[in-house]
N, C-alpha and C positions, 0 to 999 in steps of 0.2 A: 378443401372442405371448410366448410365455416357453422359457426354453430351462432345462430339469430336468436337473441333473449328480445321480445316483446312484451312491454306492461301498456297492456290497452284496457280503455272503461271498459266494465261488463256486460255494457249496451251495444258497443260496439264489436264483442268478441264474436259470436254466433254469426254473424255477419261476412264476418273475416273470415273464419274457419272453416265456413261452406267454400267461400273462391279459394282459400286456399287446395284443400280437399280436389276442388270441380277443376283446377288447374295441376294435379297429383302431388302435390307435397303434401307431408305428411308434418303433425305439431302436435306437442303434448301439453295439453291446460294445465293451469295450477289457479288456481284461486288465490287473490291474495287483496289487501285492503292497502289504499293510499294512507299519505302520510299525514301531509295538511287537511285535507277535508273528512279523511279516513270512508271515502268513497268506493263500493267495491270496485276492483281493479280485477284483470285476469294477466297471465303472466305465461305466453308461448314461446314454447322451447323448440327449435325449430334447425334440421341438421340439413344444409341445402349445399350442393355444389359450386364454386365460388360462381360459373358462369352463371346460376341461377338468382344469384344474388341480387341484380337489380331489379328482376319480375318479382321476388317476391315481396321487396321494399316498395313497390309502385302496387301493386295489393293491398297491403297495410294504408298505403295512404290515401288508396282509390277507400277502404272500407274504416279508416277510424280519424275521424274530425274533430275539431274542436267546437264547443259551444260556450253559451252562456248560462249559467244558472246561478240564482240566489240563496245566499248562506247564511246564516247567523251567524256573527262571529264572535261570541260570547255568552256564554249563559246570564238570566236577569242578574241585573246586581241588587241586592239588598246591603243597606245601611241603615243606622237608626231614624224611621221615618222617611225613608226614600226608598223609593222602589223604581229602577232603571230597565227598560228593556232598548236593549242597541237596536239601530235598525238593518235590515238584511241589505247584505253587501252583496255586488255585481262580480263573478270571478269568473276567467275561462278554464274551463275544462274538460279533457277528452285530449283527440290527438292519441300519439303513442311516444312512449321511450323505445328506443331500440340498442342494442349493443350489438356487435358484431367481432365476435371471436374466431381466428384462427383455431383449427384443429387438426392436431397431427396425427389423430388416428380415430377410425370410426368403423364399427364393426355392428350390424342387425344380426343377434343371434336368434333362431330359429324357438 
């Protein structure tokens, strides 16, 4: 048994969760916020049998991608008599983290 941690965009979670579901495994959301961009994130917790392991990684990657999107990467700067606004920077983001944890014991109580 293995237990699957996914932080995928929140654009891409809904997405995911339906082929997960339409392919019978079962994930529990959690809401959670990035660190650099502080971009909402979502975060599936996911308890799959090891053979299942590589269909539900090839899921994840068929449904959460990377793109591009533009950021500010600074608030204006004011100085005396200067006023600076940085221009928005190119960054990619989406994609997934994934962890993959052994589990030595897994019990669905009723």
């Amino acid at each position: 048994m293995k237990l699957v941690i996914a932080v995928v965009q929140a654009r891409d979670a809904d997405r995911l969760l339906e082929a997960l579901q339409h392919e019978g495994f079962r994930a529990t959301r959690i809401s959670s916020t990035g660190g650099f961009l502080r971009e909402q994130n979502v975060t599936l917790l996911m308890g799959v049998e090891a053979n299942q392991l590589d269909e539900v990684l090839r899921l994840i990657k068929a449904h959460c991608y990377t793109r591009t999107q533009y950021v500010n990467p600074l608030f204006p700067i004011v100085e005396s008599g200067e006023f600076f606004v940085p221009q928005p920077i190119e960054v990619e983001v989406g994609g997934a983290n994934v962890f993959v944890v052994p589990i030595e014991r897994f019990e669905r109580l009723p």
